[in-house]
C-alpha positions in Angstrom: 156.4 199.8 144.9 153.2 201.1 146.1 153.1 203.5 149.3 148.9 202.4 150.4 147.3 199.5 151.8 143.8 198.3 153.6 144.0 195.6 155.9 140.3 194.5 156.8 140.0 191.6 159.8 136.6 190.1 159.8 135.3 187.4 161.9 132.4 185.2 160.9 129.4 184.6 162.9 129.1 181.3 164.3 128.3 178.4 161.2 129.2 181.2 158.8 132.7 180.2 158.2 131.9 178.7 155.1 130.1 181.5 153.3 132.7 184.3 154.3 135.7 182.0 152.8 133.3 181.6 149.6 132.3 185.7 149.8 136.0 186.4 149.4 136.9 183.8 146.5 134.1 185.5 144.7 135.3 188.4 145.5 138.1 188.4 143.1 136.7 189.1 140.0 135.3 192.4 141.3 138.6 193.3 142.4 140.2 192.8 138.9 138.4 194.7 137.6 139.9 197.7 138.9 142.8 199.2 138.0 144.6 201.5 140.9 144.2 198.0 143.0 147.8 196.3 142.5 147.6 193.4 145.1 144.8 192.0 146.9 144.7 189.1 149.0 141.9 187.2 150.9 143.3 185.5 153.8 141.5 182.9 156.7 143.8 183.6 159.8 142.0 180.9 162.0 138.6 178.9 161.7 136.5 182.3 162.1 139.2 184.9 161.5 139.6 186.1 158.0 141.2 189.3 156.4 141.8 191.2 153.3 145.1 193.0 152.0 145.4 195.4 149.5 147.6 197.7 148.4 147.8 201.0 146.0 150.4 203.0 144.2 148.3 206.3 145.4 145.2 207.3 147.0 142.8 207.6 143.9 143.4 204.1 143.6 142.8 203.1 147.3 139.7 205.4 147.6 138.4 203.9 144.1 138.5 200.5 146.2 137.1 201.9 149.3 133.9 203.2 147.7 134.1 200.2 144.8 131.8 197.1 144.4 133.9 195.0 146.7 133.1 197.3 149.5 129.6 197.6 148.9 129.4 193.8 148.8 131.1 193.3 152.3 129.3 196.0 154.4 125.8 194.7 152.2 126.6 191.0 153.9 128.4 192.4 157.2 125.1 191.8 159.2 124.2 188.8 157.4 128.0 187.3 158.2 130.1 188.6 160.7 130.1 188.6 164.6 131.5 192.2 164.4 131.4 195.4 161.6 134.6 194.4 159.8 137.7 196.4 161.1 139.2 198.5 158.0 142.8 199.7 158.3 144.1 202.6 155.5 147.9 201.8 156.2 151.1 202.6 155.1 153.9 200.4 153.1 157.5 200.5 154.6 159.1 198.1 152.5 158.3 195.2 150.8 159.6 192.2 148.4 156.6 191.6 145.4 159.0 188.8 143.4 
């Protein structure tokens, strides 16, 4: 099981909604592409509240996100889309249940 995550909360700016929900599907492929990123989810947690998880069996892998293309991408927009910088959490895993 990996030990790392990210959990990123963004909120859209106001008529924005739309193109942060469509940022995040496209961000996928980007995210595939790299290897020490095990499980990444997009998430809309209310009509302008969205977030990312991710999580990492070590910290090459998280930092290899961190400074990767998805990253770039989402502080490149973050003026452009959100109300707020986006709030990036490095956490911990406890425990978990992945089937």
């Amino acid at each position: 099981m990996d030990q790392l995550a990210i959990i990123a909360i963004l909120e859209a700016k106001p008529g924005k909604e739309k193109e942060v929900a469509d940022f995040l599907r496209s961000a996928q492929g980007l995210v595939e592409q790299e290897p020490g990123t095990t499980i990444w989810f997009a998430l809309q947690l209310g009509p302008s509240r969205f977030g990312i998880f991710d999580s990492f069996p070590n910290e090459a892998g998280r930092d290899a996100h961190l400074n990767g293309a998805v990253a770039k991408a989402l502080f490149a927009k973050a003026e452009e889309l959100f109300a707020k910088p986006p709030q990036i959490e490095q956490c911990s895993i406890l425990a978990g249940k992945t089937s």
